[in-house]
Every structure is written in C-alpha cells, then in structure tokens.
N, C-alpha and C positions, 0 to 999 in steps of 0.2 A: 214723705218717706223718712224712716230713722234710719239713721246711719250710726253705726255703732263699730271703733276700733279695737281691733286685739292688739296687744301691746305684744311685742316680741323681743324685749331686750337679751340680749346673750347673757351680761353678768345677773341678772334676776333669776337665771335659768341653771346656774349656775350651783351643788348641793350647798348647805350652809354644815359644818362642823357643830358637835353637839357633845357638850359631857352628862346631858342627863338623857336620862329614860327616854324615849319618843312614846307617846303617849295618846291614844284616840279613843272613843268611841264610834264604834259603826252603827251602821241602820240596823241592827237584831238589837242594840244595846248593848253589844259586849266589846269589852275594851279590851283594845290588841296595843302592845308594848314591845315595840324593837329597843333594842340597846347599843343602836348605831342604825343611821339612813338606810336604808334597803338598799341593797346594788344587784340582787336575783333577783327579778319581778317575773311572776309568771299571771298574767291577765287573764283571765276565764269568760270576757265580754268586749266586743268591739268598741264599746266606748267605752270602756276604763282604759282600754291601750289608747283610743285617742285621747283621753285625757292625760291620762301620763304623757306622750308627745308633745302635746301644752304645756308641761309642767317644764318638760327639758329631762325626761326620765327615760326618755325612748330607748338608749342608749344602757340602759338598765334592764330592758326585759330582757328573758330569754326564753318566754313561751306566750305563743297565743294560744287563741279557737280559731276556728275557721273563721271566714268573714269579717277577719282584721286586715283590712285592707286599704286603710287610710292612718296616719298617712302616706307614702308608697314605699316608704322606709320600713313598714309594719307586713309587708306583703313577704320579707324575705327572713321572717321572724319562723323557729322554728313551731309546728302544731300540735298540740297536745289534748288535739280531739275537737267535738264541737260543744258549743254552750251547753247543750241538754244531755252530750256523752262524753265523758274525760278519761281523756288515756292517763292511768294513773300510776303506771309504769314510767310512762316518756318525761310524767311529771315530778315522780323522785329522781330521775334520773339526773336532771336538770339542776337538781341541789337547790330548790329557791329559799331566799331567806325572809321572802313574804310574794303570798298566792292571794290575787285581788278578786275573790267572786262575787256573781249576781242572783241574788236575793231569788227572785223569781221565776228565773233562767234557766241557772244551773243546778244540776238534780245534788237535790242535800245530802243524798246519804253517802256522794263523792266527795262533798266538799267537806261534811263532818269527820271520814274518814281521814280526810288529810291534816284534820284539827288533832284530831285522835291521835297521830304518829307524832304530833308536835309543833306542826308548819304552822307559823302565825298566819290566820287569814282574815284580810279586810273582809266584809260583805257587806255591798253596794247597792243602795236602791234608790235612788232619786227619781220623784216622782212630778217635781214641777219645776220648771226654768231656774229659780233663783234655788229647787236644794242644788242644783248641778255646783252651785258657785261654795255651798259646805260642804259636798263631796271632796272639790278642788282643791279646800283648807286641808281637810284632813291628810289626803293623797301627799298633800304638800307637804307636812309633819313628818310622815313616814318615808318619803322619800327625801328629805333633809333641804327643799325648794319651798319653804313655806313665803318667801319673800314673791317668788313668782306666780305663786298660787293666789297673794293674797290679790296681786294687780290684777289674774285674773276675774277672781272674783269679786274685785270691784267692776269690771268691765259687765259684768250681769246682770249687779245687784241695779245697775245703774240703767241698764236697758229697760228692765224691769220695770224702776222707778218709772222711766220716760215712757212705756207703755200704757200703765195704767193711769197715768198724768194725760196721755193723749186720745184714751178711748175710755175714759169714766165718764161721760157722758155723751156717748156714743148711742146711736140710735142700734137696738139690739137686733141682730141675726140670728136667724136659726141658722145651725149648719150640721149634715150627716156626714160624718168621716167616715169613709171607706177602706178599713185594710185589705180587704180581700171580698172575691166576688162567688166563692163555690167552695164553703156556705161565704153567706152574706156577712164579715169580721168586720163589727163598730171598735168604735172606744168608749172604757166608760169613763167617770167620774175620778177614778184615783190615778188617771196615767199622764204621761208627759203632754200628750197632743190634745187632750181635754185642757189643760190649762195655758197652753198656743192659744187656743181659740177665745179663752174666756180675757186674755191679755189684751186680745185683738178687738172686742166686745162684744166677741158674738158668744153663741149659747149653745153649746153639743145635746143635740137631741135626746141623747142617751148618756147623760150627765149621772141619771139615777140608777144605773146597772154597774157592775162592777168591771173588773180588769177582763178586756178583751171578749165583749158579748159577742154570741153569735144571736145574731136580728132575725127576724122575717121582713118580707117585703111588707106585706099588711101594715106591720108596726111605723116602717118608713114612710109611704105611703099615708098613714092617720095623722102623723107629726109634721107634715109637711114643713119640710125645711126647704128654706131660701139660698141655701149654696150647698152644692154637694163636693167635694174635696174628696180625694183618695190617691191613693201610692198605692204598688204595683213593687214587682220583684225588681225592679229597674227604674235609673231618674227617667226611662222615658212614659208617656202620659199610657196608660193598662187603655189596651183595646175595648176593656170589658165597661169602660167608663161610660159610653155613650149609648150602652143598649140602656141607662134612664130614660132615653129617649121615645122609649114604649108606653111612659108613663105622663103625657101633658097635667095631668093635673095634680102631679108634684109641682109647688110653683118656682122651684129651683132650674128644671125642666122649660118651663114657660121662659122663663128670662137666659133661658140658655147658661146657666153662673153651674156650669160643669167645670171643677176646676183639675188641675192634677199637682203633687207636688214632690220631690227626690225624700224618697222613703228615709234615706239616711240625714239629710235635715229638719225630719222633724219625728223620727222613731229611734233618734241616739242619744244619751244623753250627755251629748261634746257640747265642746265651744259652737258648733258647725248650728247645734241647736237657734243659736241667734240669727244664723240666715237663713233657718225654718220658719223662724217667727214673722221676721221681716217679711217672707215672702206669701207667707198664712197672711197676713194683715194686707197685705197691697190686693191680695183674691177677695177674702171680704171685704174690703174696703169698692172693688167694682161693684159687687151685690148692694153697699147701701147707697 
C-alpha cells in the first residue's frame, strides 16, 4: 500500500502579497490576469471549491453549484445554480473578482457571457492525476497561496512518480469502469479515471472511445475484462453492480473482482483524488 501525506500547514495557507500582475494561463489557453489575489471566488464545479479549500481559499468563495459539498465548510456556501445551469443573476450579484469554470461541464455560452461583461474567468479541465497538481499551481497564483499550492502539488507529482515506479511492471489488467448502469456509462481514454487505472497498471477497455461513452453490453462482454469497478450516486456499492452476475463468462464475473468505489474519490479532480487512486490500485491489485 502507498501512503501518501497531504501537508496542511496554516502559514503556507496563508495569501502571499504581490505588486505585479498575477498572471496564468488556463486549459482553453487563454490567459487571465488579476491585479491583486482574488478574494470573490465564485466556483462553477465541485472540485475546484475543493481545491481551493486545499489551497486555504475556502474562505474566499462566495458562490458555488450544487454538489459542493465537501469540504462541510462548502455545504453553507451560497448557490449560484448547478454546473450545466447558472444563475446568472445570483452570480453578478455576488460581485466576484474571479468565476473558476469547468471546461466540459459548464454550458459555454454562460460562462462566455460572464467573460463578455468583464469577470475574469479561470476554465479548468484536468484530465489526469498529476494535471490536478498544475491546476493547483495556477489556482495558487490567482489566489496569492502559490507557496501552498506548490507543496500541494508536490504531494501528487510525487505519488504519481511512486505509482508508476511500483506498477511499471506490473502484470497488466483489463478493467470496465462503470458510471452508470441505464444506459451502460464507461469511461474513455481522455478522463481522470482512465488514467487511475493505467497508474495502477491496469488497462480501461475502452481506452479508445472518448469522454464518457455510452457501451452496449455485447462490446463489454467481447472485451472481457478481468475487474469490473463502478460508482453509483453514493459512496455506497450501486445495487445494479451485481446483476454482472448474469454474465459467467465475463471472467471478471468468474473470479468474482466485482469491485465498487466513492464516486467523489475518483470522478473529482481534488486532492481526495489520491485516495481514489490508492484505493483503484488495492481492487486491482486483488484481481492480479
């Protein structure tokens, strides 16, 4: 087992004063420029509030989406709609001095529209373990915590290393991830939870499809994969996991490597992500 610490020092957490520009580029390429730390953060995706919370910026927001709910500091944060609809009234309202949206997520032509009126906006898409830790850099920048952002993201970059240092020659797995069971929701090759499993050494059946395929059963079935994984609306294990069970000659099925895992450690892209990983890797690790 890897064990890997978050570092939580107070003074790291602490903003750092700045006489130049603050200065990033985000995941579209376009470069946002405060001219003093952020102290209105209005977050548009449940992990960028919990990455700011990491950062020590918690205390800086003043808007979420729904389903910011970690960490329990973030549940009494005002709402400003949900990822894929933004109230964009409740969010001029709020005066923010920088609105953190999600690439994927959140519908462009609200977030453009807030670009439009003037509000600088981050947009955020990290797509594997170690971007979460230049996500962290940047967030750090604009919110004037780049000293704590950087320990974070040595804390990743490092798990990361220890990852691929302990399953580069690993005897390889198949594995089908399961988001969802009606229709059948994989993952494909550009998202967080495909590169979970490829850290852990195993291999996502459906590596070669893109963001969020809907499968047929046939396809799973033909690929027979050796651990089946899936999250559910809830950390607890989805009922719907075990009707595989119909299926003996998936040989995931045969060895019983039905696994389950807390949707929000390994479908956010937080710190929390490192005890998705950890605990993706102990499930494969029964299968081999």
């Amino acid at each position: 087992m890897l064990c890997v610490s978050v570092l939580s020092s107070a003074a790291l957490a602490q903003p750092q004063s700045s006489q130049m520009p603050l200065t990033v580029i985000d995941d579209r390429d376009i470069t946002v420029t405060l001219t003093e730390p952020a102290t209105r953060i209005i977050s548009l995706a449940p992990s960028m509030t919990e990455l700011l919370f990491s950062l020590g910026a918690g205390e800086n927001i003043v808007g979420v989406v729904e389903y910011s709910n970690f960490p329990e500091a973030a549940q009494a944060l005002p709402i400003v709609g949900r990822y894929d609809r933004l109230d964009i009234e409740r969010i001029l309202s709020l005066q923010p001095d920088l609105i953190i949206s999600w690439q994927s997520g959140n519908p462009r032509g609200a977030v453009q529209q807030l670009q439009e009126m003037g509000y600088p906006v981050y947009t955020a898409e990290p797509s594997t373990v170690q971007s979460i830790a230049g996500t962290l850099n940047r967030l750090g920048t604009l919110t004037g915590r780049s000293e704590r952002a950087s320990a974070l993201s040595a804390t990743i970059n490092n798990a990361v290393t220890q990852y691929q240092s302990t399953y580069s020659d690993a005897e390889p797995i198949s594995v089908f991830y399961q988001v969802w069971h009606n229709p059948i929701i994989s993952v494909g090759g550009g998202e967080l939870i495909n590169d979970m499993v490829s850290l852990c050494g195993g291999e996502n059946i459906f590596a070669d499809l893109p963001v969020g395929p809907a499968v047929n059963l046939e396809d799973i079935i033909t690929r027979r994969p050796q651990v089946i994984l899936a999250s559910g609306a809830s950390p607890e294990r989805p009922e719907w996991l075990d009707l595989w069970k119909q299926w003996p000659s998936i040989p995931a099925v045969q060895a019983n490597h039905l696994y389950s895992l807390p949707p929000d450690h390994v479908q956010r892209h937080s710190m929390r992500a490192l005890q998705g990983l950890e605990q993706m890797c102990q499930l494969i690790d029964q299968a081999r």
